[in-house]
Backbone as a chain_set.jsonl record, in Angstrom:
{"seq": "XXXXXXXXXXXXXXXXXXXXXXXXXXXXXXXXXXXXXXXXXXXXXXXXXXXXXXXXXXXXXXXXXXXXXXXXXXXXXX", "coords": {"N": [[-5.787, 2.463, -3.578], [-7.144, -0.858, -2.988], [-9.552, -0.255, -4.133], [-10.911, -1.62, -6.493], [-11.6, -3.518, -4.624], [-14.642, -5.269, -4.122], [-16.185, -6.056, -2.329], [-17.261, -7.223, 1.205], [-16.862, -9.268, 2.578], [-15.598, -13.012, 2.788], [-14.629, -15.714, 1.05], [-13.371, -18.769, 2.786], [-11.605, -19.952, 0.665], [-10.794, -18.232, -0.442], [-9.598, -16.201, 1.591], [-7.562, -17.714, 1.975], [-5.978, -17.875, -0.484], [-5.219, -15.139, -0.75], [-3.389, -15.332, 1.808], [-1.797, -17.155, 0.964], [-0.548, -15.211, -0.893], [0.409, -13.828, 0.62], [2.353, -15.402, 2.226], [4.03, -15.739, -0.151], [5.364, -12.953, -0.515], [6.582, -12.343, 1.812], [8.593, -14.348, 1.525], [9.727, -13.477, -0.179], [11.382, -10.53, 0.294], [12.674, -12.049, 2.798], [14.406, -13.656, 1.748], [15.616, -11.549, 0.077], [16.557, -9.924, 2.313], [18.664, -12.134, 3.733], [21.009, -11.785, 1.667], [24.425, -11.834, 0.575], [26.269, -8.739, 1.979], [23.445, -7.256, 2.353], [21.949, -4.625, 3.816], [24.511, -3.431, 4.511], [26.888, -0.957, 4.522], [26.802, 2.406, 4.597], [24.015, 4.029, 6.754], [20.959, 4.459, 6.376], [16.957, 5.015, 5.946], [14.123, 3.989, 4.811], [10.82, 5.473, 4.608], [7.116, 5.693, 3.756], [4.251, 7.087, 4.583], [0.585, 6.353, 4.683], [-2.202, 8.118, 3.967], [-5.61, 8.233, 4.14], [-8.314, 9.265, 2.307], [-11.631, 9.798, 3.108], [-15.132, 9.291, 3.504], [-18.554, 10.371, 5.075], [-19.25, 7.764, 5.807], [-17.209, 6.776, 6.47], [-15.807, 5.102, 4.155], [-13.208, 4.816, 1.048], [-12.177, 7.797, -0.327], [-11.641, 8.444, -4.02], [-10.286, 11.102, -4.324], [-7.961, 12.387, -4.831], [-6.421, 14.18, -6.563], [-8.338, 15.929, -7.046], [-8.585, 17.3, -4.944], [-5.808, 17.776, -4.407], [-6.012, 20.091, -7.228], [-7.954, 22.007, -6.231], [-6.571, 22.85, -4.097], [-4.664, 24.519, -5.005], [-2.066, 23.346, -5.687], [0.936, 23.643, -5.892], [3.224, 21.919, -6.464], [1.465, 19.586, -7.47], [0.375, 16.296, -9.033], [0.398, 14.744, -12.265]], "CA": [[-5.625, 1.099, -3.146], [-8.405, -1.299, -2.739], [-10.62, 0.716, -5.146], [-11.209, -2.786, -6.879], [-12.596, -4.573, -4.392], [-16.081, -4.589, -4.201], [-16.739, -6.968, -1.498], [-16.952, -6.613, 3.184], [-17.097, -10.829, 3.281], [-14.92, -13.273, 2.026], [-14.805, -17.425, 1.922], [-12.358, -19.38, 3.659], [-10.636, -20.023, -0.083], [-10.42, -16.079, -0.927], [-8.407, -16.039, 2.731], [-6.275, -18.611, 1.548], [-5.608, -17.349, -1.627], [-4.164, -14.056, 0.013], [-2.53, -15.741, 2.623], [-0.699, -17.776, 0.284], [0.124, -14.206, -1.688], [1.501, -13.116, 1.469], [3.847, -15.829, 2.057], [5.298, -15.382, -1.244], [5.621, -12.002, -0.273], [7.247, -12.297, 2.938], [9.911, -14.826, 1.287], [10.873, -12.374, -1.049], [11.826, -10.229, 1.566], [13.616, -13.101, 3.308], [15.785, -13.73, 0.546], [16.172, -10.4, -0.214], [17.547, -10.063, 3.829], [19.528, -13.099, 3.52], [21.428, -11.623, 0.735], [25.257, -11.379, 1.709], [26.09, -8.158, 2.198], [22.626, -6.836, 2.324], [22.207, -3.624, 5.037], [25.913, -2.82, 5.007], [27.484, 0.393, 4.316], [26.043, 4.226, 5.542], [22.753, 4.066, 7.254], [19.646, 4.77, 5.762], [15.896, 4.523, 6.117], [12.816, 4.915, 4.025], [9.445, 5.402, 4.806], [6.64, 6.291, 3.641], [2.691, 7.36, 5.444], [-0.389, 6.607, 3.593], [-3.784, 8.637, 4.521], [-6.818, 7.593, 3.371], [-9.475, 10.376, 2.285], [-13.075, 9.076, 3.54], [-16.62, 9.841, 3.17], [-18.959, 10.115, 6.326], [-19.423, 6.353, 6.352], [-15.733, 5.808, 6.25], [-15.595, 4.396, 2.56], [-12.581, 5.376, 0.541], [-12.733, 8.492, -1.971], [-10.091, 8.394, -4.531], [-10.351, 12.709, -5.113], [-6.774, 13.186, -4.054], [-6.307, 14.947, -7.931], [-9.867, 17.088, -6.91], [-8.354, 18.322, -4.098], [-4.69, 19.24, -4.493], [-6.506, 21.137, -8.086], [-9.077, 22.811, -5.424], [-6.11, 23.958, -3.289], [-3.727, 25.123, -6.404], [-0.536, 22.721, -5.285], [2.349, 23.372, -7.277], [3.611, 20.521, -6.7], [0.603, 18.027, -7.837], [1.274, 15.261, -9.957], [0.053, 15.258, -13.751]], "C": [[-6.957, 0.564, -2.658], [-9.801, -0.841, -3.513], [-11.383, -0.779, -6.256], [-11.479, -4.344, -5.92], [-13.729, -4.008, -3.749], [-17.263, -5.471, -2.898], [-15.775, -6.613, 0.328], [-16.413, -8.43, 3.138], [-16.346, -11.62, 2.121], [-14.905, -14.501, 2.425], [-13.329, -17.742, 2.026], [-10.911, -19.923, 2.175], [-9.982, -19.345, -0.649], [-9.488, -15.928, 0.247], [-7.244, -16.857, 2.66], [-5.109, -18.448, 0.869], [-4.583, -15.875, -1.443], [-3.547, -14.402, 0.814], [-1.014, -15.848, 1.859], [0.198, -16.358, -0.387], [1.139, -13.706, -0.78], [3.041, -13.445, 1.834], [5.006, -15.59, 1.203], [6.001, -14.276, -1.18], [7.268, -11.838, 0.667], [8.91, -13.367, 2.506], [10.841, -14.318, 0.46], [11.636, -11.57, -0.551], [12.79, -11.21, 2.357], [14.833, -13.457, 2.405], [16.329, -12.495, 0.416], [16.99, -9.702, 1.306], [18.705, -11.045, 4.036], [20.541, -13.064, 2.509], [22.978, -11.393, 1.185], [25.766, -9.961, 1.152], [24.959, -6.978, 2.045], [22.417, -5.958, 3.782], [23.74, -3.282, 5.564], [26.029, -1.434, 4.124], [26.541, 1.365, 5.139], [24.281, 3.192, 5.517], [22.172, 4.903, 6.576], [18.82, 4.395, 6.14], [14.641, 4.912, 5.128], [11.546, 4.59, 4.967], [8.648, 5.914, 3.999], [4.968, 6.204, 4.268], [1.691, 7.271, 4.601], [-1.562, 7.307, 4.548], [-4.834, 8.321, 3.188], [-8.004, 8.678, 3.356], [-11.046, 9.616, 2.412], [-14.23, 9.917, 3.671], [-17.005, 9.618, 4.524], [-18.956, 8.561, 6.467], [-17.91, 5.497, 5.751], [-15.33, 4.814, 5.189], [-14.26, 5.183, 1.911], [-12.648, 6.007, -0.351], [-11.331, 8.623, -2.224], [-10.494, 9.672, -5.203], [-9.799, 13.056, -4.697], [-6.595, 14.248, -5.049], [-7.469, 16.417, -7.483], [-8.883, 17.954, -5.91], [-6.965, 19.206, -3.811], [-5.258, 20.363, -5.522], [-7.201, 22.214, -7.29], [-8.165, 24.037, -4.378], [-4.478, 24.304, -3.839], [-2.061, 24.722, -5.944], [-0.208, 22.799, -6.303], [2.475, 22.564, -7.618], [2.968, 19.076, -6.983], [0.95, 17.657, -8.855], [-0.127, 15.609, -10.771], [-0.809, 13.724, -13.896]], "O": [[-7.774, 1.261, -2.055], [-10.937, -1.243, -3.262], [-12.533, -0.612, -6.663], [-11.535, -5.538, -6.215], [-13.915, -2.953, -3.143], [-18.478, -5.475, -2.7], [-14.67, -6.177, 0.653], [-15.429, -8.682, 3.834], [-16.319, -11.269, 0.942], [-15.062, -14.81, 3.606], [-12.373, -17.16, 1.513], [-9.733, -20.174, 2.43], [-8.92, -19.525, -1.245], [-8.403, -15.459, -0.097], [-6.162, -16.665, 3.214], [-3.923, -18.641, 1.139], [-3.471, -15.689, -1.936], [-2.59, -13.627, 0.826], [0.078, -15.283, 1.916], [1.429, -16.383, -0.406], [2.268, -13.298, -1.051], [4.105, -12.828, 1.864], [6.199, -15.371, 1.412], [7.145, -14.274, -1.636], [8.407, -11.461, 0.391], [10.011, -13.181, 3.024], [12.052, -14.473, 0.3], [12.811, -11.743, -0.874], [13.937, -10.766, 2.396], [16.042, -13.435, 2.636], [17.53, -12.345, 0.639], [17.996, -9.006, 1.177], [19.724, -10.599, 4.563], [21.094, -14.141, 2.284], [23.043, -10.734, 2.222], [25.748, -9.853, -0.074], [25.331, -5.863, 1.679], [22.694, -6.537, 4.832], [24.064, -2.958, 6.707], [25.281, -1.061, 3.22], [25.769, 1.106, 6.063], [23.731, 2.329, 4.833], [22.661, 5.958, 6.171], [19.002, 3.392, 6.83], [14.344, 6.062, 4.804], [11.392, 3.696, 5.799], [9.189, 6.744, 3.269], [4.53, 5.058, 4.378], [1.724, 8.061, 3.657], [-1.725, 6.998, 5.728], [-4.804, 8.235, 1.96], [-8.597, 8.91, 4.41], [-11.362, 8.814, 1.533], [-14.201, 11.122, 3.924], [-16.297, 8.937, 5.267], [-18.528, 8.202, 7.564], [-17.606, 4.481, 5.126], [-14.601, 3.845, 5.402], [-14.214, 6.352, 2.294], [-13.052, 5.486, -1.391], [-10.34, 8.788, -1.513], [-10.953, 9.654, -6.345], [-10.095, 14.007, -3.973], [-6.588, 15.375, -4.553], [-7.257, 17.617, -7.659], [-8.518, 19.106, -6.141], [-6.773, 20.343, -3.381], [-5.175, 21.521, -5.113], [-7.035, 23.368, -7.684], [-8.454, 25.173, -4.001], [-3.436, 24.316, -3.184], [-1.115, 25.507, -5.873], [-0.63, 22.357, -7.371], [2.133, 22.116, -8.713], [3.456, 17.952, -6.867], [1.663, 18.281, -9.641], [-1.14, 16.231, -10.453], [-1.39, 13.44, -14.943]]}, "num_chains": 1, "name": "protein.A"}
C-alpha cells in the first residue's frame, strides 16, 4: 500500500481530491449501515492488523515474499 506514491507534499486540490474520495467512501458505508436489517442475527466481528516492514529511515519495503521465503513459511502465499 502506498508503493505508488512518490510524493511527502501535496496541493490544496490533491487534498481535495482525496477528501472528496473519502466522502464517497464513508457514504457507502452509511448506506450500507442504513440497510434494514443490516447487523442482525449471531454476533460477529472482523478485523484485521496491518504492519508495515521499514528501512532505517522509516520508508516502506515491500519484501514481505523475501522474508517469509528466508524463514521457510509453509504457509506463504504464491
Amino acid at each position: 500500500m502506498g508503493l505508488s506514491i512518490q510524493q511527502s507534499e501535496f496541493t490544496p486540490e490533491e487534498f481535495d481530491r482525496f477528501a472528496a474520495k473519502v466522502r464517497t467512501d464513508l457514504t457507502a458505508l452509511t448506506r450500507l449501515l442504513d440497510r434494514p436489517g443490516f447487523g442482525e442475527g449471531d454476533s460477529s466481528i472482523g478485523a484485521e492488523v496491518e504492519f508495515y516492514i521499514v528501512n532505517p529511515d522509516l520508508r516502506v519495503q515491500p519484501i514481505n515474499t523475501e522474508i517469509a521465503a528466508r524463514v521457510q513459511d509453509p504457509y506463504r502465499w504464491q
